[in-house]
C-alpha positions as CSV (number, residue, x, y, z in Angstrom):
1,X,7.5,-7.5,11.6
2,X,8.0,-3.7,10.3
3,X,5.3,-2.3,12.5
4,X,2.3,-4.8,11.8
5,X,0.1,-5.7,14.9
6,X,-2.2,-8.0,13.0
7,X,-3.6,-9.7,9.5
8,X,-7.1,-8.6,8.5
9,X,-9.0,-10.6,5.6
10,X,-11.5,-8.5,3.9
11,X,-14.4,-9.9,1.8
12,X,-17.3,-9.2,0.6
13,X,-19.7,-11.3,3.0
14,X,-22.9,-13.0,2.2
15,X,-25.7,-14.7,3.9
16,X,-25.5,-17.5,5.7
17,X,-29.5,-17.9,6.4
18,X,-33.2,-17.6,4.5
19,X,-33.7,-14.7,6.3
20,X,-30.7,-13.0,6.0
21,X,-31.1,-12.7,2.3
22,X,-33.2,-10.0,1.5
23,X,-31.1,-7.9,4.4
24,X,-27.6,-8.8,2.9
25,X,-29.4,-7.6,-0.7
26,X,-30.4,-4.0,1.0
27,X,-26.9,-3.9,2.9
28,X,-24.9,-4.4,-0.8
29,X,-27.4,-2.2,-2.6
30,X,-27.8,0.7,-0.2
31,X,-28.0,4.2,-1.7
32,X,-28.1,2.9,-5.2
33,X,-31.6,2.9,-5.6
34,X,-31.9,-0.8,-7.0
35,X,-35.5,-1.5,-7.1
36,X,-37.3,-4.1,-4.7
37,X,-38.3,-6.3,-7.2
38,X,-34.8,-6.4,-9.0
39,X,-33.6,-7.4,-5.1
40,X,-36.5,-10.1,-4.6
41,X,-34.8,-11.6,-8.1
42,X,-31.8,-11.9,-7.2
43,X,-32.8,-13.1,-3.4
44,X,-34.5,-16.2,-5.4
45,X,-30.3,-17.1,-6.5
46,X,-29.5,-17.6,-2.9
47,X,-33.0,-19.2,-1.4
48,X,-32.3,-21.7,-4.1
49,X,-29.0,-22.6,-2.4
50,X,-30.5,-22.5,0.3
51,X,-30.0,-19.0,1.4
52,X,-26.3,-19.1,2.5
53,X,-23.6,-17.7,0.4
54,X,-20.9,-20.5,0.2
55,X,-18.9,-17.3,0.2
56,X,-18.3,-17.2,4.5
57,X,-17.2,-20.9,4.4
58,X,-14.9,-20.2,2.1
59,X,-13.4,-17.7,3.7
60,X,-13.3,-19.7,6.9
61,X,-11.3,-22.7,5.0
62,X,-8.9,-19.5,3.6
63,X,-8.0,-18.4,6.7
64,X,-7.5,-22.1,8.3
65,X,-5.4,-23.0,5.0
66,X,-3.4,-19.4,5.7
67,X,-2.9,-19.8,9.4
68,X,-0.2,-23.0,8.9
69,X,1.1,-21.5,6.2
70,X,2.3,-18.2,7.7
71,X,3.7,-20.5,10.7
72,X,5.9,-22.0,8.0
73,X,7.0,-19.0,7.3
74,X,7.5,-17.1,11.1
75,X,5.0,-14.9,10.8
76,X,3.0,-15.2,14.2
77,X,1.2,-12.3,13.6
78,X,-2.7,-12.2,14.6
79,X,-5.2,-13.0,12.0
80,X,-8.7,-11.9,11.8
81,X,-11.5,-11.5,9.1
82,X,-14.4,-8.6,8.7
83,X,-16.7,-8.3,5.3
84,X,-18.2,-5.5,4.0
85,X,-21.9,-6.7,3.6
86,X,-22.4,-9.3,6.3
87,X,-21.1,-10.5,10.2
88,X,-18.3,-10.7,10.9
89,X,-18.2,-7.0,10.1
90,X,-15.2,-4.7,9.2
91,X,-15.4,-2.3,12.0
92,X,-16.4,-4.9,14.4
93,X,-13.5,-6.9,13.4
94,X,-11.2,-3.7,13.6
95,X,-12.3,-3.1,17.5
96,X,-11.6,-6.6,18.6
97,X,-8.3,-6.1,17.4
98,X,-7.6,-2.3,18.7
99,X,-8.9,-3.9,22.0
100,X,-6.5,-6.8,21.8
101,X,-3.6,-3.9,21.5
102,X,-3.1,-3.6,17.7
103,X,-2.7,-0.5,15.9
104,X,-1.0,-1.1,12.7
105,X,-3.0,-3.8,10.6
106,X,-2.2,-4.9,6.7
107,X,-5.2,-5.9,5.6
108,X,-5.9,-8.2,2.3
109,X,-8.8,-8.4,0.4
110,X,-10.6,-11.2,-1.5
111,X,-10.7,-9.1,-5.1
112,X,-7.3,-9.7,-7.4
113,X,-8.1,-6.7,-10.0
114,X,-8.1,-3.0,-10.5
115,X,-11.1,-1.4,-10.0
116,X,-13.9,1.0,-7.9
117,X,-16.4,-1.7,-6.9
118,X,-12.7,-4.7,-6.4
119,X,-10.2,-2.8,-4.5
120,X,-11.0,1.1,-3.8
121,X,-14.1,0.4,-2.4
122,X,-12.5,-2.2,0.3
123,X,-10.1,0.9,0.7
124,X,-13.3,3.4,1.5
125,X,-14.8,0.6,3.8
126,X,-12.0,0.2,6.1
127,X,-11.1,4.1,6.5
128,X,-15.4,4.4,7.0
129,X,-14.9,1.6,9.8
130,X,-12.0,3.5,11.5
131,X,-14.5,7.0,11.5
132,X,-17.5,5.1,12.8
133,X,-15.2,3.1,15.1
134,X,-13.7,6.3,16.6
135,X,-10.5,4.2,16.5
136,X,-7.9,7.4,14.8
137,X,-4.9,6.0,16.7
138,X,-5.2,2.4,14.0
139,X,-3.6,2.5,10.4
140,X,-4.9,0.2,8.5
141,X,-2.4,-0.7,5.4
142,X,-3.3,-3.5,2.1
143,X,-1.1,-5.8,0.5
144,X,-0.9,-4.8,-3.4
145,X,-3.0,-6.2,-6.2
146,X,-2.5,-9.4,-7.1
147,X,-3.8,-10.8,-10.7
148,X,-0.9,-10.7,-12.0
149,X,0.7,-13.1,-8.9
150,X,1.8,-16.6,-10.4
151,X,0.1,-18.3,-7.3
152,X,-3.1,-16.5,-8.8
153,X,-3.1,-17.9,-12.7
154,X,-1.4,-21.4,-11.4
155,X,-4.9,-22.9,-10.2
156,X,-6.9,-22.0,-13.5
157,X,-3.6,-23.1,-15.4
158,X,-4.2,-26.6,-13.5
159,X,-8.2,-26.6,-14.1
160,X,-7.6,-26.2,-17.6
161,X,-5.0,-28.2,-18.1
162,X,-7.2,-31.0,-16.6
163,X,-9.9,-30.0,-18.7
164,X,-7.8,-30.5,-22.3
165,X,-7.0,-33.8,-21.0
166,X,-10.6,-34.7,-20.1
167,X,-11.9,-33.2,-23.7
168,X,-9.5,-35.3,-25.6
169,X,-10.0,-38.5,-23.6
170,X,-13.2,-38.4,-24.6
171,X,-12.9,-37.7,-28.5
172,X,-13.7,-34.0,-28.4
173,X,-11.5,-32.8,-31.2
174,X,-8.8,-30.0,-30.3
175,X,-10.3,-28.0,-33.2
176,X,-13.7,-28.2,-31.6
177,X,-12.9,-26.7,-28.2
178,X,-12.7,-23.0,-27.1
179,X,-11.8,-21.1,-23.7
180,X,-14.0,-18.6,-21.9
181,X,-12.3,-17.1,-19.5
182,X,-15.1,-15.2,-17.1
183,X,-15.3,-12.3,-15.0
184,X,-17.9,-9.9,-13.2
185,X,-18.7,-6.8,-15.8
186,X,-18.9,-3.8,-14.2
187,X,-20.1,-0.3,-15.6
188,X,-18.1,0.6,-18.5
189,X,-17.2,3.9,-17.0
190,X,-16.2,2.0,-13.9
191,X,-13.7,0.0,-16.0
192,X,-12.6,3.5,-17.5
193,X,-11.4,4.4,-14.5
194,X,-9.7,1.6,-13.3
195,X,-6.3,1.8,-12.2
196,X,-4.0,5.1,-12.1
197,X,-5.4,8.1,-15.0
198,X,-3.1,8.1,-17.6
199,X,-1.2,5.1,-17.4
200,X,0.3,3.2,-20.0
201,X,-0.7,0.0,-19.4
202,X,-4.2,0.3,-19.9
203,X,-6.3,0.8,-23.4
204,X,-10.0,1.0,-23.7
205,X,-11.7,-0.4,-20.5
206,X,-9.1,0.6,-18.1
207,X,-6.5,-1.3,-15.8
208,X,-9.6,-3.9,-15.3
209,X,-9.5,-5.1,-18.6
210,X,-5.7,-4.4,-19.3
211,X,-4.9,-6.9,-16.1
212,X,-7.4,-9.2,-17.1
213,X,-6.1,-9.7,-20.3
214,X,-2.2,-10.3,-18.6
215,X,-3.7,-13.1,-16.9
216,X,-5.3,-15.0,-19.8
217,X,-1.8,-14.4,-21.5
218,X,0.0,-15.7,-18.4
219,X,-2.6,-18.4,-18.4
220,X,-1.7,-19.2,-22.2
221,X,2.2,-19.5,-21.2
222,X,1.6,-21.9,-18.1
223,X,-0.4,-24.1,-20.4
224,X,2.2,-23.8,-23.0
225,X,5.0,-24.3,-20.4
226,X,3.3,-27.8,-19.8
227,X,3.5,-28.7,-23.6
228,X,-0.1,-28.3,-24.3
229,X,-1.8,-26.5,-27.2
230,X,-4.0,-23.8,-26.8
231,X,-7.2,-23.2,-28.2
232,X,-8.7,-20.2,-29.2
233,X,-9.9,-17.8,-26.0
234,X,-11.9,-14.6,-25.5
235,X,-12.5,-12.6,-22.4
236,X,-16.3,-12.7,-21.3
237,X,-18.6,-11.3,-18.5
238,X,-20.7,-11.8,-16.3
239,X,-23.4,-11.2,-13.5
240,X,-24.1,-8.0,-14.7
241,X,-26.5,-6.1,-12.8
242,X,-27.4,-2.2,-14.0
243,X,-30.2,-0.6,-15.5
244,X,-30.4,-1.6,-19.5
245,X,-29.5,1.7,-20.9
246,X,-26.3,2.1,-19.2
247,X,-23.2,0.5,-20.9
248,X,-21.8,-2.5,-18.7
249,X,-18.7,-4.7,-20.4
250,X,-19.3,-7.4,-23.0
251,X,-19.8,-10.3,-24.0
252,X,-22.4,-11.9,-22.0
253,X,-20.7,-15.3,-21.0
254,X,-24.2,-16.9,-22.5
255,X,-23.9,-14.7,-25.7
256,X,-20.1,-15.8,-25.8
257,X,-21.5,-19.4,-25.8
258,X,-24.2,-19.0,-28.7
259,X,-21.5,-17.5,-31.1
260,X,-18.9,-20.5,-30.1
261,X,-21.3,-23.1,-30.8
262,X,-21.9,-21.3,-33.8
263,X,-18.1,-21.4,-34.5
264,X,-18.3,-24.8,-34.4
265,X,-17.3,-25.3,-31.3
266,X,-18.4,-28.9,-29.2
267,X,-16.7,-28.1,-26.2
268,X,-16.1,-25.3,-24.2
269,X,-13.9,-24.5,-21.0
270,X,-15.1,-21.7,-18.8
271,X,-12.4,-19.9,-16.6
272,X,-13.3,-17.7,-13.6
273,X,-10.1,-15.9,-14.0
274,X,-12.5,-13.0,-12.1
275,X,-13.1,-14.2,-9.1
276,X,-11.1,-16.2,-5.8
277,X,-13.8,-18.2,-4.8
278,X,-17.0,-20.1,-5.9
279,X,-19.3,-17.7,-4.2
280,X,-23.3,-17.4,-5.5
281,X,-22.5,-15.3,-8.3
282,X,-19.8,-17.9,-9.8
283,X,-22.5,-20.5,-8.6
284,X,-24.9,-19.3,-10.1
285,X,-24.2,-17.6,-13.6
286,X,-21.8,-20.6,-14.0
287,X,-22.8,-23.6,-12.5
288,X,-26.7,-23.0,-13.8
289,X,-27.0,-20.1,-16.1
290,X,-23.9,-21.3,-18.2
291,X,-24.8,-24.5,-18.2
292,X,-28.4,-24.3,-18.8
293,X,-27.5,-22.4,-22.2
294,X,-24.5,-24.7,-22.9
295,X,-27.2,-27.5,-22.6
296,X,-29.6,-26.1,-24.6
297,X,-27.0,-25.6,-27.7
298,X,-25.5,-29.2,-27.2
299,X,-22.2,-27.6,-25.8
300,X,-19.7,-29.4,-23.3
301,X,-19.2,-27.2,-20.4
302,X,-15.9,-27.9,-18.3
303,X,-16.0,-25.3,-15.6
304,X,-12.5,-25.0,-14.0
305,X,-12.6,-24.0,-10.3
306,X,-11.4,-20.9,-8.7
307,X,-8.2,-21.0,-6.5
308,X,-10.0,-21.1,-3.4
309,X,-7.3,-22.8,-0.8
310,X,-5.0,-24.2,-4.2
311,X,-1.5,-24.3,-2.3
312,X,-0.2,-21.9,-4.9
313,X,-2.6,-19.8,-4.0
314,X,-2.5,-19.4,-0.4
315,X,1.5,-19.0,-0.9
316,X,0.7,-16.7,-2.9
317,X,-1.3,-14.5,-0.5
318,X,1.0,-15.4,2.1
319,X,4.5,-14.3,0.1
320,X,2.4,-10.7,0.0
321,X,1.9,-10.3,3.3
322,X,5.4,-11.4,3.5
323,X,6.6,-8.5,1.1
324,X,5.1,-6.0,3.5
325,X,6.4,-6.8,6.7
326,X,9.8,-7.9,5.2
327,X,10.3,-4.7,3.0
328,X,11.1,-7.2,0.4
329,X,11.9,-4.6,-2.6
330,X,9.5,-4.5,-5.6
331,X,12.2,-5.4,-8.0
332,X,12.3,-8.8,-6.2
333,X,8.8,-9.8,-5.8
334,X,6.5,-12.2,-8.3
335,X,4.9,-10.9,-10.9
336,X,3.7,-10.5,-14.3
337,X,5.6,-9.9,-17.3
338,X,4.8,-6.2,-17.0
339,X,6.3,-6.2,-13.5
340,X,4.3,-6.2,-10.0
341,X,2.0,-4.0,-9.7
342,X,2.4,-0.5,-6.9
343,X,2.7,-1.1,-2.8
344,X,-0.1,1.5,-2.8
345,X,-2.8,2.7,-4.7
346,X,-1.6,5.8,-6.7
347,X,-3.7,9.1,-6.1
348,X,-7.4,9.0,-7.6
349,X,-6.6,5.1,-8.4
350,X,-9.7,3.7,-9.2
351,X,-12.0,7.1,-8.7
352,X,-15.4,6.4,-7.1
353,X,-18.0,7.3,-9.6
354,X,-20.4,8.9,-7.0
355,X,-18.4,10.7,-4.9
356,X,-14.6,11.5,-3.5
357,X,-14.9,9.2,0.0
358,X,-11.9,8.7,2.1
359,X,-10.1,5.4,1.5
360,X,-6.9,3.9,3.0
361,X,-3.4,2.9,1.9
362,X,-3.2,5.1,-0.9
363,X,0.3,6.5,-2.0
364,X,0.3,10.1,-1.0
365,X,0.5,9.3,2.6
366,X,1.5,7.2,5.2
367,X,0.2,4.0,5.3
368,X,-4.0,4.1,6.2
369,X,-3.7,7.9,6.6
370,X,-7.3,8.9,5.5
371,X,-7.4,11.2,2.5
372,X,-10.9,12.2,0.6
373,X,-8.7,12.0,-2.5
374,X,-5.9,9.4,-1.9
């Protein structure tokens, strides 16, 4: 299996409990001087479901649905989970599995897209996990991005497929409809520096925005490969989360809503092409927020699910871990029009806006070799 000891799932955690809310919001926020009452707001998203994050069940079902799958394919290789914000944690994750004898991990993470907060981050996580852990004889390695993986735009190309079908059997006149396809805004500096400097595949908001609009024009070609028409779609954001004066991406999915209705539009499909799960914040700003404002403006909301444990999806994860300990070349593996995206993060990939931290898997070095810079 070219070196690999073990599989490591890396997300973002969430609560799972009332009074692991408030906690969880400290652990996520730490450093960034977020003030208490901006915290106690957002706490009130999860008390009202109850104060778990569907987010850890989720992850659970991803990693029973991966489990079989990897079987299928001979790949008996261990597979754990650590997150970020909440148990199970990284580096508690990474000593059960040095204790159990591995030392070469590929780790992949819940985040499909290019950016600090998405993927660098995960990489500065795990390389902080092996410092605290004391464990310098375990490389940690990551599976590339994936947003531009057919078994990533397949689901959404199915939920909104379903949805044209629904709209029209129940009057809603093509003409009337539009498609929102969602994702988390981040700072717009953030999204700046998304992806390698200099590269030519992104414009103005970085590789974040570049990839994200490759998968709502792979999106458009699955729906057209079906034979369906495609109404008009815009790229929209979400959950954002910064202080007022600082520049975050736009639109607002609820602005994007008030200026389709005032299209003329009757109907519109939302797409969570951001995210890999329905965790709070797709919940939430979707499933209430959205809706409440598509309610008010007598709007049809058709929300399309994320890809959660969609078969395409977890053979999609599964054919990347297969790529890695396979050595399948690059040329050969699924992808994008543009091509599939680096093994390894390029140097300064995705720069942290605070600070230069360490961060693993980057491309100047040997697999998980820590590197302030990498």
């Amino acid at each position: 299996m070219r070196g690999y000891d073990a599989l490591l799932l890396v997300s973002f955690g969430g609560p799972e409990g009332p009074d692991e809310v408030m906690p969880f919001l400290e652990r996520v926020t730490h450093g960034r001087g977020v003030p208490r009452d901006r915290l106690e707001a957002v706490s009130h998203h999860y008390q009202a479901l109850g104060g778990v994050s569907p987010i850890n069940a989720q992850n659970r079902a991803l990693l029973a649905a991966l489990r079989p799958a990897l079987d299928r394919r001979g790949i008996d290789l261990p597979l754990a989970w650590g997150n970020r914000n909440s148990p199970p944690f990284i580096a508690d994750t990474l000593r059960e599995l040095h204790a159990a004898g591995a030392r070469r991990v590929l780790a992949i993470t819940t985040a499909a897209y290019a950016s600090y907060s998405g993927c660098r981050q995960y990489r500065e996580d795990l390389a902080t996990a092996i410092a605290e852990t004391g464990l310098r004889d375990l490389e940690v390695d990551k599976v590339r991005l994936y947003f531009d993986h057919p078994g990533f735009v397949e689901p959404f190309v199915d939920g909104v497929a379903r949805s044209l079908g629904g709209l029209a059997a129940s009057g809603v006149q093509f003409e009337a409809v539009r498609i929102l396809c969602t994702t988390h805004s981040i700072p717009l500096a953030m999204a700046e520096a998304s992806g390698p400097p200099g590269t030519v595949r992104t414009g103005r908001g970085g590789a974040y925005v570049a990839q994200h609009t490759a998968v709502i024009g792979a999106l458009l070609d699955g729906l057209r490969a079906r034979g369906l028409a495609t109404p008009p779609v815009q790229l929209v954001y979400q959950s954002r989360s910064g202080a007022p004066h600082v520049p975050w991406l736009e639109p607002d999915i609820n602005d994007a809503l008030r200026d389709a209705r005032a299209d003329g539009a009757e109907a519109v499909i939302v797409v969570p092409i951001g995210f890999v799960s329905d965790h709070v914040e797709v919940v939430w700003d979707l499933d209430h927020e959205a809706v409440e404002t598509a309610q008010e403006l007598g709007l049809l909301l058709h929300r399309v699910p994320t890809p959660g444990t969609h078969p395409a999806f977890v053979e999609a994860l599964v054919g990347l871990i297969e790529e890695r300990v396979r050595d399948v070349p690059l040329a050969l593996r699924p992808a994008g029009p543009a091509g599939a995206w680096p093994d390894r993060c390029p140097r300064d990939c995705c720069a942290n806006p605070r600070a230069a931290r360490p961060a693993v898997a980057g491309s100047d070095e040997p697999a998980a070799r820590m590197s302030a810079t990498a």
